[in-house]
PDB file with SEQRES, HELIX, SHEET and CRYST1 records, atoms N, CA, C and O in Angstrom:
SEQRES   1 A   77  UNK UNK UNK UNK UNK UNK UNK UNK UNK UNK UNK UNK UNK          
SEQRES   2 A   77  UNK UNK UNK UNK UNK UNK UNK UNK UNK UNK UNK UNK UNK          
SEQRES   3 A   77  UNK UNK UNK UNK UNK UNK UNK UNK UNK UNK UNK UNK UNK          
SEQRES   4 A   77  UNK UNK UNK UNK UNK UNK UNK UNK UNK UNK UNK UNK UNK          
SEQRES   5 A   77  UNK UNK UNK UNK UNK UNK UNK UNK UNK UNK UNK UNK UNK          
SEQRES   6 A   77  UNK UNK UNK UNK UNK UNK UNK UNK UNK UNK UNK UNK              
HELIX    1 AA1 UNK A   18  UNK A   25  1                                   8    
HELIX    2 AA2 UNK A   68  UNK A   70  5                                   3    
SHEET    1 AA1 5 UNK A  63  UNK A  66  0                                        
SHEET    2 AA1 5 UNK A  53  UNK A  57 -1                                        
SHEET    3 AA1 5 UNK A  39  UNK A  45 -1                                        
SHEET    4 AA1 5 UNK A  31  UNK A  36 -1                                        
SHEET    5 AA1 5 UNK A  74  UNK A  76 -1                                        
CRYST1    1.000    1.000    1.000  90.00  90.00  90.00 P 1           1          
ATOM      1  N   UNK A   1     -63.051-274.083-106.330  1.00  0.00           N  
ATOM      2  CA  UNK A   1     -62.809-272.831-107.018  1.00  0.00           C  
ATOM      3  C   UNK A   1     -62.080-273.117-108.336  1.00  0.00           C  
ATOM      4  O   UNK A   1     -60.891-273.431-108.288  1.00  0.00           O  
ATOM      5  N   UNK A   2     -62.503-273.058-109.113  1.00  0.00           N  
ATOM      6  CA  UNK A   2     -62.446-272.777-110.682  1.00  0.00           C  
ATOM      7  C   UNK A   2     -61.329-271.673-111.352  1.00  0.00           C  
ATOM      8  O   UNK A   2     -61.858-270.575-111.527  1.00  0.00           O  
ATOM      9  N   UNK A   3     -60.128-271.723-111.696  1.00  0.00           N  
ATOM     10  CA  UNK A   3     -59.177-270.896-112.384  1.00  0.00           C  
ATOM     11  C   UNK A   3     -59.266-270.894-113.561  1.00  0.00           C  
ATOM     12  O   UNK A   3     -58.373-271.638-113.968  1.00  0.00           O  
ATOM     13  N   UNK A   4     -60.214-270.213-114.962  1.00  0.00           N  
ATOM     14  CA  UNK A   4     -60.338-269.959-115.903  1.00  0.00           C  
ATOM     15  C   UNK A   4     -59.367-269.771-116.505  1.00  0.00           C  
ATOM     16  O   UNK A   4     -59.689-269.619-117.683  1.00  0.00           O  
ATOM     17  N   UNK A   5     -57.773-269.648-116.310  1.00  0.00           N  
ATOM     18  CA  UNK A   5     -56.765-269.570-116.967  1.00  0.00           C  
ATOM     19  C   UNK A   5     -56.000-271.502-116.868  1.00  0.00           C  
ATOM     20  O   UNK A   5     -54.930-271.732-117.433  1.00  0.00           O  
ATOM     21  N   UNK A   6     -56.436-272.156-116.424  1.00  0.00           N  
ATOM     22  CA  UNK A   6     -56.035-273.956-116.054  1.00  0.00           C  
ATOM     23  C   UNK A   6     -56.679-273.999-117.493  1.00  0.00           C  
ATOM     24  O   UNK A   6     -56.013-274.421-118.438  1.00  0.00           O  
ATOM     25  N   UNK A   7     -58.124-273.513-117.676  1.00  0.00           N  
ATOM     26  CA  UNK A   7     -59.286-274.484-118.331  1.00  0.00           C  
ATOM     27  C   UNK A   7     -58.811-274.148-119.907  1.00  0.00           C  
ATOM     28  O   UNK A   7     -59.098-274.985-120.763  1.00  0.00           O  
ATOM     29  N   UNK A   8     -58.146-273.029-120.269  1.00  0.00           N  
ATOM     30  CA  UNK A   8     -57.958-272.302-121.505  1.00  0.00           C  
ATOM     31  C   UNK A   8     -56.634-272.447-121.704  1.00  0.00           C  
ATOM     32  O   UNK A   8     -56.138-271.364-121.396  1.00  0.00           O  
ATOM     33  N   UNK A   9     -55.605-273.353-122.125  1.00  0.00           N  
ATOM     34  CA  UNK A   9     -54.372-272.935-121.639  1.00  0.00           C  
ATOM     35  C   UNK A   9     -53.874-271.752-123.349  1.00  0.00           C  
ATOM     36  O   UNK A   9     -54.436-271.901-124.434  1.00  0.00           O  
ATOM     37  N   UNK A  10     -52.851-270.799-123.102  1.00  0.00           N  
ATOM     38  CA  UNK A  10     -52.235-270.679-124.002  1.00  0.00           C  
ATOM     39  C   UNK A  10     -51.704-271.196-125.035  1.00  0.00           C  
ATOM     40  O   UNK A  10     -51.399-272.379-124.883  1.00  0.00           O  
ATOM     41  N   UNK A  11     -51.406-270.611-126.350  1.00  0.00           N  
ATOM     42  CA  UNK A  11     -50.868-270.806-126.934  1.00  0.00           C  
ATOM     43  C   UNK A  11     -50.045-269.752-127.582  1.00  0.00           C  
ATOM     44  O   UNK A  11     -50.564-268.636-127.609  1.00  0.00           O  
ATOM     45  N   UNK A  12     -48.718-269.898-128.177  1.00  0.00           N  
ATOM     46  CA  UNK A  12     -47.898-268.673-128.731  1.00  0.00           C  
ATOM     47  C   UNK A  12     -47.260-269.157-129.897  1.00  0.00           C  
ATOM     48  O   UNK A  12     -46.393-270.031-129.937  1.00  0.00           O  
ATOM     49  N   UNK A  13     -47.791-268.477-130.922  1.00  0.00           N  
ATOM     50  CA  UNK A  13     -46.825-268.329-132.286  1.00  0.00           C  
ATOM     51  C   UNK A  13     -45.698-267.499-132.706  1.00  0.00           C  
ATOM     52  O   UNK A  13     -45.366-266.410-132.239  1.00  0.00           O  
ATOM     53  N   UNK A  14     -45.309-267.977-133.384  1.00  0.00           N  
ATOM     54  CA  UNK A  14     -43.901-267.067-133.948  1.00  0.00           C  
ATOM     55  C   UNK A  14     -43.501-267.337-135.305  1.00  0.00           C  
ATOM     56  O   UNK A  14     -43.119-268.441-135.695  1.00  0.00           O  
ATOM     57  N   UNK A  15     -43.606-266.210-136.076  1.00  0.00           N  
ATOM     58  CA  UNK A  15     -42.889-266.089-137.706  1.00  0.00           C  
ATOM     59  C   UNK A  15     -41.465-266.867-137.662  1.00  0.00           C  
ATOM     60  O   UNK A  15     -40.451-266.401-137.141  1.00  0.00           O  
ATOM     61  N   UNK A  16     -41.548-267.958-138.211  1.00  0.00           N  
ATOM     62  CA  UNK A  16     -40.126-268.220-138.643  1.00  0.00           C  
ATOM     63  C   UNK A  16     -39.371-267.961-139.911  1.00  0.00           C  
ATOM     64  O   UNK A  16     -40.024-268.270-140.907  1.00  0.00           O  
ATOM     65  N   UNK A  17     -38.301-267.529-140.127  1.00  0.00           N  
ATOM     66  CA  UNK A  17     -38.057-267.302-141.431  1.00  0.00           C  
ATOM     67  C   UNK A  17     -36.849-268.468-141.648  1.00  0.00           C  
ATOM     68  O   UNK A  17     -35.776-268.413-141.048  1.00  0.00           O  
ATOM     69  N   UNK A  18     -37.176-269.434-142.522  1.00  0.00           N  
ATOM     70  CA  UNK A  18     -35.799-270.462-142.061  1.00  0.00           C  
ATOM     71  C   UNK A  18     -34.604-270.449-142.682  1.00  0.00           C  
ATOM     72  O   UNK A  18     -33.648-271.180-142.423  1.00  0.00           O  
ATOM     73  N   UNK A  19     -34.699-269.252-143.853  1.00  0.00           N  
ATOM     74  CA  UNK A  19     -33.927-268.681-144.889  1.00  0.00           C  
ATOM     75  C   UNK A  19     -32.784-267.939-143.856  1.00  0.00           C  
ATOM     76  O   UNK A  19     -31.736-268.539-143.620  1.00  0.00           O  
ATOM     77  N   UNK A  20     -33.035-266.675-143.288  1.00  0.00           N  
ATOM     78  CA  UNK A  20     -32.896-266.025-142.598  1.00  0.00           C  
ATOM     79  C   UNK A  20     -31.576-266.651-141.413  1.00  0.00           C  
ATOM     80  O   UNK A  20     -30.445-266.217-141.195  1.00  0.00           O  
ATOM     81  N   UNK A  21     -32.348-267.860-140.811  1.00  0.00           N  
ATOM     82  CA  UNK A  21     -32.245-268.587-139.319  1.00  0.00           C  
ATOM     83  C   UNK A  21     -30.673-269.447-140.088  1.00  0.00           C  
ATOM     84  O   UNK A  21     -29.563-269.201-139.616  1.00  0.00           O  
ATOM     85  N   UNK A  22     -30.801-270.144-140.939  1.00  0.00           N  
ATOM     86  CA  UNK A  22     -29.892-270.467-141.855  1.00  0.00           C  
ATOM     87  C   UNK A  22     -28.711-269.886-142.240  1.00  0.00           C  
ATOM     88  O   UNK A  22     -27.609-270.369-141.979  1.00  0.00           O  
ATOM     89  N   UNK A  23     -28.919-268.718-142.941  1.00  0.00           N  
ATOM     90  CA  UNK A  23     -28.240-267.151-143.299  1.00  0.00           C  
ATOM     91  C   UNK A  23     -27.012-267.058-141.982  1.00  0.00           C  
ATOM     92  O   UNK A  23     -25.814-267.301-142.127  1.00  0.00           O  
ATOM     93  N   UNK A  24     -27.783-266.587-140.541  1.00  0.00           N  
ATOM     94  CA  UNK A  24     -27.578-266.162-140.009  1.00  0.00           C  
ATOM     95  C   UNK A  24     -26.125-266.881-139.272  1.00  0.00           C  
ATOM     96  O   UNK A  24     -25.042-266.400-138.940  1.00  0.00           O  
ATOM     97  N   UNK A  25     -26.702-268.247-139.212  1.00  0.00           N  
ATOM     98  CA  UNK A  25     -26.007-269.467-138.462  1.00  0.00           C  
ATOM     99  C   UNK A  25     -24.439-269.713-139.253  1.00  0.00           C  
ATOM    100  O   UNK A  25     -23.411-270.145-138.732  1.00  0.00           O  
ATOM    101  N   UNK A  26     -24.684-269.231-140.838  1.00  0.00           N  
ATOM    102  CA  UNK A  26     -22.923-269.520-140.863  1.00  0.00           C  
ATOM    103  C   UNK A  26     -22.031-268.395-140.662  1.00  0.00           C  
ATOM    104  O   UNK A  26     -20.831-268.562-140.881  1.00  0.00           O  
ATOM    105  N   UNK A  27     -22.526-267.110-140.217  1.00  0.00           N  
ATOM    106  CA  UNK A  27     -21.769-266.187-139.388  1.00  0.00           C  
ATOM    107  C   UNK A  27     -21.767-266.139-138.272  1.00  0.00           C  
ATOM    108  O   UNK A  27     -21.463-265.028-137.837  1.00  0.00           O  
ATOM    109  N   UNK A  28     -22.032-267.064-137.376  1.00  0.00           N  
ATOM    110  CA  UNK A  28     -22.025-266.899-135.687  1.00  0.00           C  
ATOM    111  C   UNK A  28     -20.677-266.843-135.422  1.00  0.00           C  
ATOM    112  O   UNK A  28     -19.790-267.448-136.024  1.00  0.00           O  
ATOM    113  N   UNK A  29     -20.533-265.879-134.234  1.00  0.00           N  
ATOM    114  CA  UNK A  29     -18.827-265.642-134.168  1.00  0.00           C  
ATOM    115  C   UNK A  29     -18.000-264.480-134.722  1.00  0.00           C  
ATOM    116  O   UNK A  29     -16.911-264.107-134.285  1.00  0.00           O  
ATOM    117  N   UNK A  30     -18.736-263.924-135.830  1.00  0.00           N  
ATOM    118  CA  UNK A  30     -18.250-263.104-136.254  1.00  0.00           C  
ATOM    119  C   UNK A  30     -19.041-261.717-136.016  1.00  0.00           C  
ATOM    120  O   UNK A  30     -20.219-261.696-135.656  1.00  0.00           O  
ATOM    121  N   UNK A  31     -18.170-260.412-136.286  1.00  0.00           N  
ATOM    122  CA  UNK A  31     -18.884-258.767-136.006  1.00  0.00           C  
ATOM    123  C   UNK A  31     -19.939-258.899-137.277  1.00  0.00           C  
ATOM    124  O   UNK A  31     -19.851-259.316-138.432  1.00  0.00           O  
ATOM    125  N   UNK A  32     -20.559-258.557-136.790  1.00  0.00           N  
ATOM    126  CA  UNK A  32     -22.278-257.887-137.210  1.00  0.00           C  
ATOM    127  C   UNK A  32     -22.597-256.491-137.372  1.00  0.00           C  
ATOM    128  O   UNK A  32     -22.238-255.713-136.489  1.00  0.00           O  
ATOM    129  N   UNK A  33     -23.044-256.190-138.091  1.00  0.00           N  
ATOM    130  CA  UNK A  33     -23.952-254.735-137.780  1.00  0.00           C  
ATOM    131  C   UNK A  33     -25.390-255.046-138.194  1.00  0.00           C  
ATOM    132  O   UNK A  33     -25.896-255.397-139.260  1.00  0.00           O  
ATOM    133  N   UNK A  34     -26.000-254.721-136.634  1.00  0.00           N  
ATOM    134  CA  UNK A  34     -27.636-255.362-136.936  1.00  0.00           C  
ATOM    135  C   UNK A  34     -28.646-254.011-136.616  1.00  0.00           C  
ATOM    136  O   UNK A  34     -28.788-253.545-135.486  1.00  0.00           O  
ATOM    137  N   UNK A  35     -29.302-253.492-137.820  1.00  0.00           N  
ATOM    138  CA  UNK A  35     -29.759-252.736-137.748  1.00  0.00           C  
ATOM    139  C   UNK A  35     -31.238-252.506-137.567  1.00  0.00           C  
ATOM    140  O   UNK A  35     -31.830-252.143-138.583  1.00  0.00           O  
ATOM    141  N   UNK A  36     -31.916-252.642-136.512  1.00  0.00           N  
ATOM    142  CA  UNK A  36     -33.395-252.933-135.951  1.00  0.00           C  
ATOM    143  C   UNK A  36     -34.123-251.717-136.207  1.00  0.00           C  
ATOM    144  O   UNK A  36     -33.471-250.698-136.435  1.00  0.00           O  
ATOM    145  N   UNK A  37     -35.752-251.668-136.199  1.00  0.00           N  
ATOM    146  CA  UNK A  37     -36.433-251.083-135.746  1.00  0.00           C  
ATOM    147  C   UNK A  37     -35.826-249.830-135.105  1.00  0.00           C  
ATOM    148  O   UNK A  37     -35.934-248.675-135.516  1.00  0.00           O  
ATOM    149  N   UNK A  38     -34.981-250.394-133.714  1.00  0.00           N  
ATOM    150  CA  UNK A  38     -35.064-249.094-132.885  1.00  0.00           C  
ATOM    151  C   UNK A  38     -33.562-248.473-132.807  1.00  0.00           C  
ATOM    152  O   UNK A  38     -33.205-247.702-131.916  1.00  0.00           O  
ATOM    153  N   UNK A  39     -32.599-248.998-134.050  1.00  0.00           N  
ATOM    154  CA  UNK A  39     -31.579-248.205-134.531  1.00  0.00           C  
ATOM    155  C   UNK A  39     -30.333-249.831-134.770  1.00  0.00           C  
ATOM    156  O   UNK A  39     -30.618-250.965-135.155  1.00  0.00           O  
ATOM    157  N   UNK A  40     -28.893-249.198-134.313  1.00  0.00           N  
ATOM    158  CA  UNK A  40     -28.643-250.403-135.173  1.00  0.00           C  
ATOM    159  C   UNK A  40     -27.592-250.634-133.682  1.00  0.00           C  
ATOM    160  O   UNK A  40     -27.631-249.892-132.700  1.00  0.00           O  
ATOM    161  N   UNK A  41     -27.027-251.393-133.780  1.00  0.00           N  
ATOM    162  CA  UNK A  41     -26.023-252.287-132.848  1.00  0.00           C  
ATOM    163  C   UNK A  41     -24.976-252.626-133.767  1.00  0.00           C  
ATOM    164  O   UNK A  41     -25.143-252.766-134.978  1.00  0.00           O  
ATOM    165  N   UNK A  42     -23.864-252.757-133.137  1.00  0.00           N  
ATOM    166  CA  UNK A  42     -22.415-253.528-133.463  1.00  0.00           C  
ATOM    167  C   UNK A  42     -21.853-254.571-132.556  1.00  0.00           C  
ATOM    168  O   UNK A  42     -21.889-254.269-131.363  1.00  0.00           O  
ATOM    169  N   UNK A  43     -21.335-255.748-132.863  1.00  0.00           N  
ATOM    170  CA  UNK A  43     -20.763-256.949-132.074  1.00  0.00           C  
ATOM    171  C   UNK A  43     -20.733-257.874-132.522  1.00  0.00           C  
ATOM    172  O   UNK A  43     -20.995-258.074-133.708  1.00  0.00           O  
ATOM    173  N   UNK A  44     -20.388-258.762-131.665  1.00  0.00           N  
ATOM    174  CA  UNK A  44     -20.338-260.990-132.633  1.00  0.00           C  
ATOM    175  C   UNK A  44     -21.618-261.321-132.383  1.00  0.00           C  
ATOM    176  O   UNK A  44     -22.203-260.812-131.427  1.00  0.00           O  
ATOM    177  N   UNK A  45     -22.135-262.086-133.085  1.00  0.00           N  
ATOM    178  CA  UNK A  45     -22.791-262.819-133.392  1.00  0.00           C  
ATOM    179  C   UNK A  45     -22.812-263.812-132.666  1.00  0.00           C  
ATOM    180  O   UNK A  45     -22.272-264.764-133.230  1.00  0.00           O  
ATOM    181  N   UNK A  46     -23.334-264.138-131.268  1.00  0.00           N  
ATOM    182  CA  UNK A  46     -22.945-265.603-130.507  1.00  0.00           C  
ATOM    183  C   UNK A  46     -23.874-266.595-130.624  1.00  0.00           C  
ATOM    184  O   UNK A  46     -23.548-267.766-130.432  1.00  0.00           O  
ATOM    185  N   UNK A  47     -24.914-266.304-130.895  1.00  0.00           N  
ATOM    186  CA  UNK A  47     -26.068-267.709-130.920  1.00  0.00           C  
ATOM    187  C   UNK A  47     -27.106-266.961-132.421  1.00  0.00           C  
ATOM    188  O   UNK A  47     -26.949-265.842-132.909  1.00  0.00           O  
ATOM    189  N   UNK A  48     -27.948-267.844-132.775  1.00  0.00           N  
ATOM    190  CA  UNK A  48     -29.043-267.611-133.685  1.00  0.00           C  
ATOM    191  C   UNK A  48     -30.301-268.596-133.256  1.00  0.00           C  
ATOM    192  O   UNK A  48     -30.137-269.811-133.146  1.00  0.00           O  
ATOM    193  N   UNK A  49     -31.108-268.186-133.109  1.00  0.00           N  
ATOM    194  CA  UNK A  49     -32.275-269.355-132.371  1.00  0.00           C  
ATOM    195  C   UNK A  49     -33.338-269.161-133.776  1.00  0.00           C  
ATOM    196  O   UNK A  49     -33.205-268.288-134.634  1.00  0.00           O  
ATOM    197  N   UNK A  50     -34.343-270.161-133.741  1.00  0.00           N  
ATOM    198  CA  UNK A  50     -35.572-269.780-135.060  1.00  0.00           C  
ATOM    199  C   UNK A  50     -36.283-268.432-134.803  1.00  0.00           C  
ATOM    200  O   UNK A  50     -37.044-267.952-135.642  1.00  0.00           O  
ATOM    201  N   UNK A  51     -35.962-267.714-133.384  1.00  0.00           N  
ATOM    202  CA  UNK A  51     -37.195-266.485-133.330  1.00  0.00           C  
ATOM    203  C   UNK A  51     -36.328-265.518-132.930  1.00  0.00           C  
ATOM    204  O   UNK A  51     -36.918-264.464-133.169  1.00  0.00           O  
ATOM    205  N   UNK A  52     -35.083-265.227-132.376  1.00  0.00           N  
ATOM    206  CA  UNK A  52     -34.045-264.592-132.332  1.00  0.00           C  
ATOM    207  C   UNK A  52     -32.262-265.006-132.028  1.00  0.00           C  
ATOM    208  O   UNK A  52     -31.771-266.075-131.667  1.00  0.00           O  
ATOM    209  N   UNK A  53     -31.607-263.683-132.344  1.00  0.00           N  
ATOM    210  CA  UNK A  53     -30.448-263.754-132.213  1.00  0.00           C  
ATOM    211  C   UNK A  53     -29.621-263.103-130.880  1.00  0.00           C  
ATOM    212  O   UNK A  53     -30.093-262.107-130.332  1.00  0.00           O  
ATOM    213  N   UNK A  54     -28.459-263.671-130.424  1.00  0.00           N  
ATOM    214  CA  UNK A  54     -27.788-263.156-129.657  1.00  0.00           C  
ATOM    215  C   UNK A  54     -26.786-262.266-130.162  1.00  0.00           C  
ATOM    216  O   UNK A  54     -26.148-262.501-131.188  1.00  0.00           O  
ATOM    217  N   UNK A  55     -26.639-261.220-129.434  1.00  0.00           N  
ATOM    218  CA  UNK A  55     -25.301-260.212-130.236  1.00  0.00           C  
ATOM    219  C   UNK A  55     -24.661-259.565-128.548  1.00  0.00           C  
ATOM    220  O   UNK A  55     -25.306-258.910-127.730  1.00  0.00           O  
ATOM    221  N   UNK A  56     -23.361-259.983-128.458  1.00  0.00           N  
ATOM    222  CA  UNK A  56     -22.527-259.814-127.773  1.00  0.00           C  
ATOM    223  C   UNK A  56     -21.521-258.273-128.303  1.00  0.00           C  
ATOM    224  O   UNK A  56     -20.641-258.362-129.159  1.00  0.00           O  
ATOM    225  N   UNK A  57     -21.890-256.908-127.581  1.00  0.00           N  
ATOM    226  CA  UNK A  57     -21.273-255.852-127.458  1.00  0.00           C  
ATOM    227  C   UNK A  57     -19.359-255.532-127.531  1.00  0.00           C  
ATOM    228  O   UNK A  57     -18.674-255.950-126.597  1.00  0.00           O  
ATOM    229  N   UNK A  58     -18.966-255.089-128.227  1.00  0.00           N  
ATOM    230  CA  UNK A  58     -17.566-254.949-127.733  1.00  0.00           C  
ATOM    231  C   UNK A  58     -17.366-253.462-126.677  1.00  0.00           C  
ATOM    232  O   UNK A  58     -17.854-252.339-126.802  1.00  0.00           O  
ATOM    233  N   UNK A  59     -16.358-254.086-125.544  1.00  0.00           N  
ATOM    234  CA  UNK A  59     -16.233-252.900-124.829  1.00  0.00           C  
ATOM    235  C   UNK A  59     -16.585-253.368-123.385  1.00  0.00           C  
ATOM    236  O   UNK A  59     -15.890-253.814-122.472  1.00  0.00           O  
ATOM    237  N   UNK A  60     -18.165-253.057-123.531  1.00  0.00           N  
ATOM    238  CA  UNK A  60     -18.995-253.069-122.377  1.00  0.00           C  
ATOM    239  C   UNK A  60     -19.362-254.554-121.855  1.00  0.00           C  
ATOM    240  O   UNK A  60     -19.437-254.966-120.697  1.00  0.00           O  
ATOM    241  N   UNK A  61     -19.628-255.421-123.441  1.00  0.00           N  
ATOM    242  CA  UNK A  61     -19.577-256.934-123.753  1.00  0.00           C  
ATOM    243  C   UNK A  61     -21.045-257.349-122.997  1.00  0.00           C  
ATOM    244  O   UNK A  61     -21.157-258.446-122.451  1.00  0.00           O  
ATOM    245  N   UNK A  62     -22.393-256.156-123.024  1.00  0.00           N  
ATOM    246  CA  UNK A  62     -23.950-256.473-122.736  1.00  0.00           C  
ATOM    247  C   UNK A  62     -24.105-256.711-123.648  1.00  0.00           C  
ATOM    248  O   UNK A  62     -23.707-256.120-124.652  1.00  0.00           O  
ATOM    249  N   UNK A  63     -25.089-258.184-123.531  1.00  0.00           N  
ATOM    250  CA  UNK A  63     -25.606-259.102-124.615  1.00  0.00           C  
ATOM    251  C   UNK A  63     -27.182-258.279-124.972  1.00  0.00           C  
ATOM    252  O   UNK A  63     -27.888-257.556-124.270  1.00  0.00           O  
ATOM    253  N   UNK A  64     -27.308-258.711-126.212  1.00  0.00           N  
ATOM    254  CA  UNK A  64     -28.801-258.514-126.445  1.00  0.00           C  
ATOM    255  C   UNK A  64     -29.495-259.641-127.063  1.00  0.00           C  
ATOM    256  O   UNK A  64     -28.975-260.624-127.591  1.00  0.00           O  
ATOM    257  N   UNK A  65     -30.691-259.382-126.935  1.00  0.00           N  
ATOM    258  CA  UNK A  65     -31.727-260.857-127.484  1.00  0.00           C  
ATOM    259  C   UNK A  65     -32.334-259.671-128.578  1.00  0.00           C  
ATOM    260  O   UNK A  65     -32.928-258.606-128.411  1.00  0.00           O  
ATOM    261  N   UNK A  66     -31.911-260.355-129.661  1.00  0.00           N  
ATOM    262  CA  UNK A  66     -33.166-259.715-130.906  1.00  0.00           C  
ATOM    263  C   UNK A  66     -33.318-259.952-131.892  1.00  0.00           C  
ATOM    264  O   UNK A  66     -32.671-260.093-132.929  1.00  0.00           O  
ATOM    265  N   UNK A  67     -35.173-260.055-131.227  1.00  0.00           N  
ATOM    266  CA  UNK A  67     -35.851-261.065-132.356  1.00  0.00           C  
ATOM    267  C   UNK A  67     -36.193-260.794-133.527  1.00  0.00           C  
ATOM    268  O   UNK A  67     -36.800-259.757-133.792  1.00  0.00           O  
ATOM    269  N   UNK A  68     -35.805-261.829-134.571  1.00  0.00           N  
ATOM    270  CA  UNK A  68     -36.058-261.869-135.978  1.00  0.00           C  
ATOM    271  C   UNK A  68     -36.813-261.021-136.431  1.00  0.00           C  
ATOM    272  O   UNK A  68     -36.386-260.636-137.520  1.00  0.00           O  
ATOM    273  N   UNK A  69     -38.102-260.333-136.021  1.00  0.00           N  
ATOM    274  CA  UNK A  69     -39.426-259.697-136.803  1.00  0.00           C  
ATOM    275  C   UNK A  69     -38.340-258.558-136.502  1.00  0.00           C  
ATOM    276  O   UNK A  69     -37.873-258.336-137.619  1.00  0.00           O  
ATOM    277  N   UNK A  70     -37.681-257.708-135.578  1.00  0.00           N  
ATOM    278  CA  UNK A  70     -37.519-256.550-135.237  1.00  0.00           C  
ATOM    279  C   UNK A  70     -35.961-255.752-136.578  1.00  0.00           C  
ATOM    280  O   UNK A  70     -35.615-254.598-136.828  1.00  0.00           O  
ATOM    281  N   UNK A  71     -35.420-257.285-137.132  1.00  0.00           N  
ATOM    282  CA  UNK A  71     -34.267-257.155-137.694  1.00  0.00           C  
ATOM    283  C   UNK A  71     -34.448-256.176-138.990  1.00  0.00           C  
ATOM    284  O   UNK A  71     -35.207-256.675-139.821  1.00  0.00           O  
ATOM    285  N   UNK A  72     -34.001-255.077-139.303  1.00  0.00           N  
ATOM    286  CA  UNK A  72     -34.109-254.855-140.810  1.00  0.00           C  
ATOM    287  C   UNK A  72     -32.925-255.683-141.862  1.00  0.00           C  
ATOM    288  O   UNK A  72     -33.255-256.466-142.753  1.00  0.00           O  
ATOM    289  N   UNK A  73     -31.383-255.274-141.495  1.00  0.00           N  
ATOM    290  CA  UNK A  73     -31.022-255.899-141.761  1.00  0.00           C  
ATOM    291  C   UNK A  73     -29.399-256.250-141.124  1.00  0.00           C  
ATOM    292  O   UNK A  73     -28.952-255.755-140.089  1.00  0.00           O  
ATOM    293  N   UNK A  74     -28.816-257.028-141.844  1.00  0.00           N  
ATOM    294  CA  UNK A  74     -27.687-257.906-141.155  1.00  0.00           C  
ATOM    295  C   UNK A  74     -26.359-257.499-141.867  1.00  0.00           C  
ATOM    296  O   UNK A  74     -26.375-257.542-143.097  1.00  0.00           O  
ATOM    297  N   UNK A  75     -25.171-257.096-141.219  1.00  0.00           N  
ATOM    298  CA  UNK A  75     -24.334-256.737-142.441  1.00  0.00           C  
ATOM    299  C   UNK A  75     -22.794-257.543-141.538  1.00  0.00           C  
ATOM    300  O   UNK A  75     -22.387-256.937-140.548  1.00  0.00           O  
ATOM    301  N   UNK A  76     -22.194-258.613-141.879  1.00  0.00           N  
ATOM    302  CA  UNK A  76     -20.819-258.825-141.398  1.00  0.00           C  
ATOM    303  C   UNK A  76     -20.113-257.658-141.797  1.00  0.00           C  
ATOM    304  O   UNK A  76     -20.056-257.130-142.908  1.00  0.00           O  
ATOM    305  N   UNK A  77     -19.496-257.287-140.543  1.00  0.00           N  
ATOM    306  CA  UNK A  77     -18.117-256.887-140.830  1.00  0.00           C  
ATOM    307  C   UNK A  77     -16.658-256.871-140.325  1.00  0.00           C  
ATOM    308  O   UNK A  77     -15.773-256.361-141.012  1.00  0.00           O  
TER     309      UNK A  77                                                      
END                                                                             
């Protein structure tokens, strides 16, 4: 028996922006205001990866993953 998903394997791309990924990396640690697509967030800055960022909440302290395409923009404060 034959699994047509073995024979084809995937592949996945991702926009890198390395300007951006760069940018981002000498504020890790510090408050953010990251304003996405689906409104904006406040918190530190704990990681930056090439396809997204981590942002750690004050208060509640729920992390979020969000990725680079979704970012409008980035503001320390």
């Amino acid at each position: 028996m034959n699994n047509s998903q073995n024979e084809h394997p995937i592949n996945y791309t991702t926009i890198i922006d390395p300007y951006i990924v760069e940018t981002l990396k000498t504020i890790i640690g510090r408050s953010v205001l990251i304003e996405t697509v689906r409104g904006s967030l406040q918190g530190m800055l704990v990681e930056v990866k090439p396809d997204h960022i981590v942002v750690k909440t004050y208060g509640t302290e729920t992390v979020f993953y969000i990725r680079l395409q979704q970012i409008i923009y980035v503001m320390p404060i």
